[in-house]
N, C-alpha and C positions, 0 to 999 in steps of 0.2 A: 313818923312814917317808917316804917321798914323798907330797909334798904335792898333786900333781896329784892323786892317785889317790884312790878312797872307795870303802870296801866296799856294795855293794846287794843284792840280788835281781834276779837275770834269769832268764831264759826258754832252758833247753837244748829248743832246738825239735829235733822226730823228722824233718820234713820231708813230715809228712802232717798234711792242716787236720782239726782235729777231735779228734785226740790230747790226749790230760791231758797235758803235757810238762812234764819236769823243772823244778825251779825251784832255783836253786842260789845261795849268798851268792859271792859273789864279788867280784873288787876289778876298779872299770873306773875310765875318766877320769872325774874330778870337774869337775862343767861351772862354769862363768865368766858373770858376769853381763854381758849385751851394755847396749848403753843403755836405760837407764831402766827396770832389772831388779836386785833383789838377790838375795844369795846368804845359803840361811838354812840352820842346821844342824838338819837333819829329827832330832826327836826323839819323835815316835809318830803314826803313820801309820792311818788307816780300811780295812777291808775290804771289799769290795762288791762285787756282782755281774759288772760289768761285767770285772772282774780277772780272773773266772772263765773267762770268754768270750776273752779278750785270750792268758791262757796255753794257749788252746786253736787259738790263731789265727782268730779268729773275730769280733775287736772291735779291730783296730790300730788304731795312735792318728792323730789327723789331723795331716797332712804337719807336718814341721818342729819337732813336741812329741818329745819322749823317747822311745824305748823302754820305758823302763822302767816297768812297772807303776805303780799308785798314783795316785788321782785326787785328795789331798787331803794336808794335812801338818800338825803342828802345827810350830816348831822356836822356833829362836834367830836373827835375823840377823847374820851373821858377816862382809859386806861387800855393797859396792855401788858400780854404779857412779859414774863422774862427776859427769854430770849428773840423778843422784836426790837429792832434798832429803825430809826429813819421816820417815825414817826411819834409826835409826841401832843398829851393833851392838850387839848383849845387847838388844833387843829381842826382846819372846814375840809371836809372830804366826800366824796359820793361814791357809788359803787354800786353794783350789777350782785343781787345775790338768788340763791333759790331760793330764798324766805324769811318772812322776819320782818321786812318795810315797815308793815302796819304794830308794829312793836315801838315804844317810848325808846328802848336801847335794839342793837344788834350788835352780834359778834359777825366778824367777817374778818379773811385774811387777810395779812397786812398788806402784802404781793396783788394783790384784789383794788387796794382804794388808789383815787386817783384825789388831787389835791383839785378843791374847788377855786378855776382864776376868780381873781378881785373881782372880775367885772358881772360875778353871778353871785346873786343872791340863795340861798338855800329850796325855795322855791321855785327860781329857774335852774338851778344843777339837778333838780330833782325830775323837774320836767325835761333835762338833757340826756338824764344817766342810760336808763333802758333801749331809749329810742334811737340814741346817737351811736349806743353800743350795738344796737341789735342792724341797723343799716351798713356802718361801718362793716364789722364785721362778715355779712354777709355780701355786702357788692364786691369789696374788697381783699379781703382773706379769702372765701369761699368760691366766688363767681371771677375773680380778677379783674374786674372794667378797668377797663383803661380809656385814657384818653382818645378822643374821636368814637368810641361806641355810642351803640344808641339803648338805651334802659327804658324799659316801662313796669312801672310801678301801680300796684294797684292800688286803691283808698288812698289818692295822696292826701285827703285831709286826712288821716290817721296820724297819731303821732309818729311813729316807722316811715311814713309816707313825708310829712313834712321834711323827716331828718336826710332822708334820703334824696328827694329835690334836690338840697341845699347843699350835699355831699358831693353827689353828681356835677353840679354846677361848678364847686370847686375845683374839680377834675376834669373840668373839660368834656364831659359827658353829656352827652342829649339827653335829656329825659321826655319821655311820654310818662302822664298819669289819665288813670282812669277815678271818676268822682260822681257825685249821687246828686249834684247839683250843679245849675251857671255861678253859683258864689261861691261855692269848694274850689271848681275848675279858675275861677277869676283869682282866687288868691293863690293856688299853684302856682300859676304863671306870674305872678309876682313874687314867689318866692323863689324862683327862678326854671320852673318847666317850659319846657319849648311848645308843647299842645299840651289841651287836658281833653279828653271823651267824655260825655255823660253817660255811663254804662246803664243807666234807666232808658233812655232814649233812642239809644244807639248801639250797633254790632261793634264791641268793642276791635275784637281783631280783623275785620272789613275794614275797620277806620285804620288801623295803625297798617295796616297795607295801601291802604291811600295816601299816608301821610309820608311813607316813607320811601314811593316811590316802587310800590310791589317788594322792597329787599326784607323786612321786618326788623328785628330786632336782634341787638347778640345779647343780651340779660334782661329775664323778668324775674321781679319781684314778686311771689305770689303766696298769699294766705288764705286764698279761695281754695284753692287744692281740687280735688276731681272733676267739679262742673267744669273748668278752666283746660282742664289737660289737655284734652284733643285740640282747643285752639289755639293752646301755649305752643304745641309741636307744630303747625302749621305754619306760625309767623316766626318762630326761630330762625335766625339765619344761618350758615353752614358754620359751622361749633359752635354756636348760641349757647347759654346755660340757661336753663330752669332750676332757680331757687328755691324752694318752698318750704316756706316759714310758717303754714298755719292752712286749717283743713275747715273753713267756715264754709265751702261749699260740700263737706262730703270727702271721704276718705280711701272710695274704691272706684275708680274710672278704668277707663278700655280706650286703648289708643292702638295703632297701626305702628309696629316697629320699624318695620324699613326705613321710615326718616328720622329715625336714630340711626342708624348706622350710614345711609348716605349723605345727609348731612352732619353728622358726625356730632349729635348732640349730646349734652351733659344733664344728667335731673340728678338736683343736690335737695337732698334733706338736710335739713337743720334746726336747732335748737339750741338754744345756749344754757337755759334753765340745768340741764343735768351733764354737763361738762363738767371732764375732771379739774381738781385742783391747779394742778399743772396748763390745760391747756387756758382756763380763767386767767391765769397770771401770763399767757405768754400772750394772750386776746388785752389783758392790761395795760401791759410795755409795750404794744404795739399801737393801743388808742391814747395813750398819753404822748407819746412822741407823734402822731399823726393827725388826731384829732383834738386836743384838747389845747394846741395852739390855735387852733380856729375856729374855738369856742372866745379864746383868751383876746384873739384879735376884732371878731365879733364879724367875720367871716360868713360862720354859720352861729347861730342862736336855736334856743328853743324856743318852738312856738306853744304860749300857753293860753290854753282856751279859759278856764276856771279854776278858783281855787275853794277848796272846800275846809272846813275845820272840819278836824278826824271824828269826831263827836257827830258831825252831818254824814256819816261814808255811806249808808243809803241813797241817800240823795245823791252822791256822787256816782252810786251805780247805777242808781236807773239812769240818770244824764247820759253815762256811756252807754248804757243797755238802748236807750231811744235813739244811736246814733246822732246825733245832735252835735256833736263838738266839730272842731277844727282846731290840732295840734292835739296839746297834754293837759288831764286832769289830773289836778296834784291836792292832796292832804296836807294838812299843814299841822301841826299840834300850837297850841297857842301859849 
C-alpha cells in the first residue's frame, strides 16, 4: 500500500451549484503536517449540516483548508512536526477543523487538539467535538450567559441544541427549546430544559412570552436566521443577544430598529468554520479548561443518535437530510 495515499470521502461534483452530488470513498494524497501541526489517524468523524450544503456546492471551505468534507474528528496522532512539543503519537485527540473529517488522516494544529477524557470513546468525542465547541463558544464567549439568564434554543434535538441544554444547565441557565415533536421536547427536558415548544403546533415566541411571564429572553440561539428575526427582536429582553449561527430560514429579513436601540439589543454573527489560526487556539484553551472537565466528569455528554461506517455516508445524509435524528450522527472508519 502506498503510504502517501489515504482512502476518504469526496465530492463527484455534476458541474451544476445545487446538485445532491455524488459522494464516493476513494483514495487521494494523504496530507503532511506543515509546522506546528500534526497528523492524526481520523478514527470517527461528526455529521452536520453544513456537509450537507458543502456536497451541494453551496458551503466551500475557506481558502487554504481541505476539500474534503468534515468539520471535526476524533483520532490517534500518528506524527508531527518538528517544532511541536506536548503532544505525541498514540495520543486520543478531537478537534474542530474546516475540513478534512471525512479523510482516514488530518492535519490540524497542535494549539487546535484537545485530549480525549478516558471516559469517551472515539465515537462519543466525535459526537462532542463540533457541537460542544460550537454551543460553548457561542453562549459563552460570544453572547456571555450568565447565571440566572434565561436562553432559548432552537432545534434542541440538533446536536448544537442538545450540547447547549446541557451547558446551560451547568451554568445555572434556563433554557427554553423549540422542537418538531412531543418526543424531541420530552427528551430536552430530560436533558435538562425547563420547557420545550413544538414550533409545528405553536407560535413559538407567543409561547416563550407566556412562559416567561411577558419578560422574554436575554440569549437566543438561532440557525433559522430571517423568518425568526422580527420575533427574535420582540422577545429579547433589554440587552438580550441574538446569536445567529445558521440562515436555514433565509438570509434577508426587515425588522423595526427602534427596539435595538431602546432595548439596547445585540445581533451576533458567527462562525467558527473560517476563524483565524489564532482565534481557534484561544476558543481551544478556553474549551479545555471549561468544558472538557465536564465531558470528563460526565456532567455534560454527547448525545448520539446513530452511528454509521464511512463506507454507508449516504445513508448518513439522507438520515440528517430527513431530520429524523436526536443528538449526533457520527462516521466511524472500521
Amino acid at each position: 500500500m502506498n503510504e502517501q495515499l489515504m482512502d476518504a470521502i469526496v465530492i463527484q461534483e455534476s458541474g451544476k451549484k445545487g446538485d445532491w452530488n455524488t459522494l464516493v470513498l476513494d483514495r487521494v494524497p494523504r496530507p503532511s503536517p506543515k509546522a506546528g501541526e500534526v497528523l492524526v489517524q481520523v478514527e470517527a468523524c461528526s455529521v452536520n449540516r453544513a456537509d450537507l450544503l458543502q456536497r451541494r456546492g453551496l458551503y466551500p471551505p475557506p481558502a487554504g483548508a481541505s476539500s474534503i468534507m468534515g468539520l471535526d474528528f476524533a483520532g490517534v496522532v500518528v506524527e508531527k512536526a518538528a517544532d511541536v512539543s506536548g503532544w505525541n503519537p498514540g495520543e486520543r485527540v478531537f478537534a474542530i477543523i474546516a475540513g478534512g473529517g471525512y479523510g482516514r488522516y488530518a492535519t490540524v494544529a497542535a494549539d487546535h487538539l484537545v485530549a480525549i477524557p478516558e471516559n469517551l470513546d472515539f465515537v462519543a468525542a466525535a459526537a462532542a467535538a463540533e457541537v460542544f465547541f460550537t454551543a460553548f463558544f457561542n453562549l459563552f464567549m460570544e453572547a456571555q450567559t450568565k447565571a440566572g439568564e434565561t436562553l432559548l434554543v432552537h432545534g434542541g434535538g440538533s446536536g448544537v441544541g442538545t450540547a447547549a441544554i446541557q451547558l446551560a444547565r451547568a451554568h445555572g441557565v434556563t433554557a427554553i427549546v423549540t422542537a418538531s415533536s412531543p418526543e424531541k421536547i420530552e427528551r430536552c427536558l430530560d436533558l435538562g430544559a425547563t420547557f420545550g415548544i413544538n414550533y409545528k403546533t405553536e407560535d413559538f415566541a407567543a409561547r416563550v412570552l407566556e412562559l416567561t411571564g411577558g419578560r422574554g429572553v436575554d440569549v437566543i440561539l438561532d440557525w433559522i436566521g430571517a423568518s425568526y428575526l422580527s420575533k427574535h427582536i420582540e422577545i429579547l429582553r433589554p440587552k438580550g443577544r441574538l446569536v445567529i449561527i445558521g440562515l436555514m430560514g433565509g438570509n434577508k429579513g426587515e425588522i423595526a430598529l427602534a427596539p435595538l436601540l431602546t432595548k439596547r439589543l445585540r445581533l451576533i454573527g458567527s462562525v467558527l468554520r473560517s476563524q483565524s489560526h489564532e482565534e481557534k487556539a484561544t476558543l481551544t484553551k478556553a474549551f479545555t479548561e471549561r468544558v472538557r472537565p465536564l465531558l470528563e466528569s460526565g456532567k455534560v455528554r454527547p448525545i448520539l443518535d446513530r452511528v454509521f461506517p464511512v463506507q454507508a455516508v449516504e445513508d448518513a445524509h439522507q438520515y440528517m437530510k430527513e431530520n429524523r435524528h436526536f443528538g449526533k450522527i457520527v462516521l466511524a472508519w472500521e
